[in-house]
C-alpha positions in Angstrom: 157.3 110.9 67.2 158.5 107.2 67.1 162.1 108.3 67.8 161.0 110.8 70.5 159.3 107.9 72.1 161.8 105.8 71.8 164.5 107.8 73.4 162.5 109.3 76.1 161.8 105.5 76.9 165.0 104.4 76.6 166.4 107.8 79.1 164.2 106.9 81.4 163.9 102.9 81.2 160.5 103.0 80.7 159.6 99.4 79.4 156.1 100.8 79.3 157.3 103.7 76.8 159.4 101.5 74.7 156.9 99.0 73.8 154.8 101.5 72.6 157.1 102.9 70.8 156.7 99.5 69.1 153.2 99.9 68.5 153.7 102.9 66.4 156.2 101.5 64.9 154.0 98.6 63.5 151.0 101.1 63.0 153.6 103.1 60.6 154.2 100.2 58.6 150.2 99.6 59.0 149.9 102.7 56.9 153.0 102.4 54.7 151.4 99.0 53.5 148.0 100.0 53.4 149.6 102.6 50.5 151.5 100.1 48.7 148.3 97.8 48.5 146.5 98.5 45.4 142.5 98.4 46.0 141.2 98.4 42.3 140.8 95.3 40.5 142.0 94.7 37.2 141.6 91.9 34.6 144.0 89.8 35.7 143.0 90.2 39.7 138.9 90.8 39.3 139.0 90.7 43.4 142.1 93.3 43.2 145.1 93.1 45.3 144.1 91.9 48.7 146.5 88.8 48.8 149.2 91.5 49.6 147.1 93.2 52.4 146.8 90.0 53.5 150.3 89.1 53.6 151.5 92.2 55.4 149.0 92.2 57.5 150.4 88.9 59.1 153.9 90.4 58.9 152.3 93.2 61.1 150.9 90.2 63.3 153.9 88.6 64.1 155.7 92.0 65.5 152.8 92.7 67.7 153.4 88.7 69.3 157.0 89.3 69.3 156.7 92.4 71.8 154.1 90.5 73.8 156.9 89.0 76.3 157.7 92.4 76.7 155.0 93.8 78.6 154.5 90.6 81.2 
């Protein structure tokens, strides 16, 4: 879907299209972190793994503000 997006928007110099093409590209790595993240805890991290959700979650931030001079 992203690449179908992505050259439909880029055919028909959609700026529109192509950023969000962006925003599913970040939603994908959304989910691609989201199952990397592991939500149990364990004895040596009692409040489990968050620090990485965390982590990419800010990652995630900073490509959403990157596209943001896109669209004005």
């Amino acid at each position: 879907m992203v690449a179908l997006k992505a050259t439909v928007g880029w055919m028909a110099e959609s700026l529109r299209l192509l950023v969000d093409t962006l925003h599913s590209v970040t939603d994908s790595a959304n989910s691609v972190r989201d199952c990397l993240a592991n939500p149990h805890p364990d004895r040596d991290y009692p409040y489990s793994h968050h620090k990485f959700e965390s982590i990419g979650a800010l990652g995630i931030a900073c490509l959403k503000f990157s596209k943001a001079p896109l669209t004005a």
